[in-house]
C-alpha positions in Angstrom: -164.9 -76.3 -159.1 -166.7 -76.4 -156.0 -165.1 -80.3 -155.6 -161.9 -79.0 -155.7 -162.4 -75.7 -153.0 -163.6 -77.9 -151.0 -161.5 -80.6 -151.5 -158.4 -77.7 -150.9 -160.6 -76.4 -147.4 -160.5 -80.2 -146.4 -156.5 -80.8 -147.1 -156.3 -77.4 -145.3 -158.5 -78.3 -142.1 -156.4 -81.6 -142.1 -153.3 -80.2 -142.2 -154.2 -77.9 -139.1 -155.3 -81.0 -137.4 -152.0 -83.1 -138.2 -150.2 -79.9 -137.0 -152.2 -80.3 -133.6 -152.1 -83.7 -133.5 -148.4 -83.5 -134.5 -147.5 -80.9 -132.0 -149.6 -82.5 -129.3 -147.7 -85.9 -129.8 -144.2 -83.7 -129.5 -145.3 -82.4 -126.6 -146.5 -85.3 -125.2 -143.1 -87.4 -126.5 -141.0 -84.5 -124.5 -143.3 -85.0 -121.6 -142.9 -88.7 -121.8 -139.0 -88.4 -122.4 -138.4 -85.6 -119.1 -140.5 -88.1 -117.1 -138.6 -91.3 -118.2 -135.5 -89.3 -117.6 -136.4 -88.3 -113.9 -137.5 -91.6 -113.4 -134.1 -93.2 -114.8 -132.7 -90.8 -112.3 -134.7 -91.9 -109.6 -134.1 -95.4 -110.0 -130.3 -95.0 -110.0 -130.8 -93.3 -107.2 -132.5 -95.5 -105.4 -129.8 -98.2 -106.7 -127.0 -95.7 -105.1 -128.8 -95.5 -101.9 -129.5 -99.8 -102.1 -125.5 -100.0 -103.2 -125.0 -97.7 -100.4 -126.7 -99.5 -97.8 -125.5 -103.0 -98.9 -121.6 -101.7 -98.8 -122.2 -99.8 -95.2 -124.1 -103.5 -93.9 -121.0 -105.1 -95.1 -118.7 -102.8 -93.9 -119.9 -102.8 -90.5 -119.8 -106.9 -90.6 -116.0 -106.7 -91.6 -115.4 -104.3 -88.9 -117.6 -106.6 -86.5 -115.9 -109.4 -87.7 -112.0 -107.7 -87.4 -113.1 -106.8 -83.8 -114.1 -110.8 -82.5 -111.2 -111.9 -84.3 -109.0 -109.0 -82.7 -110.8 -109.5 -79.1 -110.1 -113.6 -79.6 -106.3 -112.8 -80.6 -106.2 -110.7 -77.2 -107.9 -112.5 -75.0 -105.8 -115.7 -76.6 -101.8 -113.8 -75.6 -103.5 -112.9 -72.7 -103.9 -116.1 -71.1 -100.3 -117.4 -72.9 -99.1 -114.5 -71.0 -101.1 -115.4 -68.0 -99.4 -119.1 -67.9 -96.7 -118.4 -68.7 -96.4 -115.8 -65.5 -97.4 -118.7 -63.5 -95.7 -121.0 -64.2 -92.3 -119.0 -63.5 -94.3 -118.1 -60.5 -94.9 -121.5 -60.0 -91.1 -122.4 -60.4 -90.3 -119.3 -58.2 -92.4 -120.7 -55.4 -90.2 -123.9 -55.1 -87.4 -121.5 -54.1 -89.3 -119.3 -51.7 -89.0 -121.0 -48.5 -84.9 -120.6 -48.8 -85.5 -117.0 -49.4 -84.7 -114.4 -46.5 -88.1 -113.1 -46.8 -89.5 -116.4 -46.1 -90.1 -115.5 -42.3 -91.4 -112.2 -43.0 -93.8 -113.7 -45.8 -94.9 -116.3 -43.2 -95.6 -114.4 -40.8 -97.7 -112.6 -42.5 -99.5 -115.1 -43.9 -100.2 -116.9 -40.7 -101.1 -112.9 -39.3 -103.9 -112.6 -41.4 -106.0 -115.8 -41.3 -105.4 -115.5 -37.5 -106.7 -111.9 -36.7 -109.7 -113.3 -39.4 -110.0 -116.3 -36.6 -112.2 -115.4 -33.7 -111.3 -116.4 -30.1 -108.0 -117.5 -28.5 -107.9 -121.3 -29.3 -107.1 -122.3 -32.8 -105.5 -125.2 -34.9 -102.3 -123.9 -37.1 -101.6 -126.4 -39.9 -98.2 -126.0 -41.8 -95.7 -127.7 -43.9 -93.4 -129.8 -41.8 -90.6 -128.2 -43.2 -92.2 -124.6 -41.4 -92.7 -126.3 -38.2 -90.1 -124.4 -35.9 -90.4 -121.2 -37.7 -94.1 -121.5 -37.5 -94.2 -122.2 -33.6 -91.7 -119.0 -33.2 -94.1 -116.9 -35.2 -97.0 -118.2 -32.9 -95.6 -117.4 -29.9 -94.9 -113.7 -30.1 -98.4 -114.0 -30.8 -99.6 -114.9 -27.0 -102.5 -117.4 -27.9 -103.4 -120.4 -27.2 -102.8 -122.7 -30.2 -102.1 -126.2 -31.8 -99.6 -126.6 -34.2 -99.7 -129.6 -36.8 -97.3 -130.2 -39.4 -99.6 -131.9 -41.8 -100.2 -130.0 -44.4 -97.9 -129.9 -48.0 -97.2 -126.5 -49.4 -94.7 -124.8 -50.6 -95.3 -122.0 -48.1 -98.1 -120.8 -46.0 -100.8 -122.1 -43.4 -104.1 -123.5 -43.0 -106.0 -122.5 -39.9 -109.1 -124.3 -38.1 -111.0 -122.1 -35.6 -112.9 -122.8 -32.6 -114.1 -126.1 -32.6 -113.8 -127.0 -36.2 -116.0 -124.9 -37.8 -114.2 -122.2 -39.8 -111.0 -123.3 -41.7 -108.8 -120.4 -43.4 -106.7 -121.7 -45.7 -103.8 -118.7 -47.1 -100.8 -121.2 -48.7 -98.8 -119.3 -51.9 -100.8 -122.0 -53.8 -104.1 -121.0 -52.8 -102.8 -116.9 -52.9 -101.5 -117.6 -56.6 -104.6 -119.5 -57.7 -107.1 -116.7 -56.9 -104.6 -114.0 -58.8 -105.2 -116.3 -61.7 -108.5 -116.4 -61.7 -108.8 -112.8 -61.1 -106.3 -112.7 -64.3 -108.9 -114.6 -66.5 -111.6 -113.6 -65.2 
């Protein structure tokens, strides 16, 4: 009989142990679950933020992208735009000379490149066809000057100062060439 108390004491004592053991693994399995499940969380987090990040990257690429392609478009009709205002300009300026405000714009012309001349004695250079109406201009002015005809524009004047040295040039060509460059610039 003592065999079998003790082999009862021993079942008991084992059973308290699996019940530790037992309750130590469940707790230890919960533990181990709660943890995995943070860490799931965690990692689809992280996946979120990398998702996040990836779709902001490409987002701001596209909207890079959109705004070259945009600033190409504009900078392309611009300079359509740009030509094709020239070149009407261009066939306006074939006209100008028969215009009523030819003298006016002549003068004016040949008015500024003079005053920018220093002295009294300078070389005027026009288009024959401005000869007479140049040399009228010229003379209200009350200075010395020579007048040459040798020049081809389709208005304007080209003046040499003192002896040579400084040469103002201020045709329509000239006038309309810097506006486009200014344009395109």
């Amino acid at each position: 009989m003592a065999l079998k108390e003790m082999w009862r004491a021993l079942n008991a004592e084992a059973k308290k142990q699996r019940e530790v053991v037992l309750g130590r693994a469940q707790q230890e399995t919960s533990y181990i679950i709660e943890e995995a499940k943070k860490e799931g969380e965690r990692i689809k987090e992280r996946a979120r933020a990398e998702a996040r990040s990836m779709l902001e990257t490409e987002r701001t690429k596209m909207l890079s992208d959109a705004r070259l392609h945009l600033g190409r478009e504009l900078r392309k009709t611009r300079e359509k735009l740009v030509d094709e205002a020239f070149t009407a300009a261009k066939k306006r300026l074939d006209s100008l000379r028969e215009s009523a405000q030819y003298p006016r714009i002549l003068g004016n012309l040949i008015e500024e490149v003079a005053a920018e001349g220093s002295g009294s004695n300078f070389t005027v250079s026009v288009d024959k066809r401005d000869g007479a109406l140049a040399r009228e201009i010229l003379d209200k002015r009350g200075k010395h000057y020579n007048l040459n005809t040798d020049i081809s524009t389709a208005g304007g004047v080209q003046v040499i100062t003192g002896k040579g040295r400084i040469t103002l040039i201020n045709t329509v060509e000239v006038r309309l060439e810097r506006a486009s460059e200014f344009l395109r610039g």
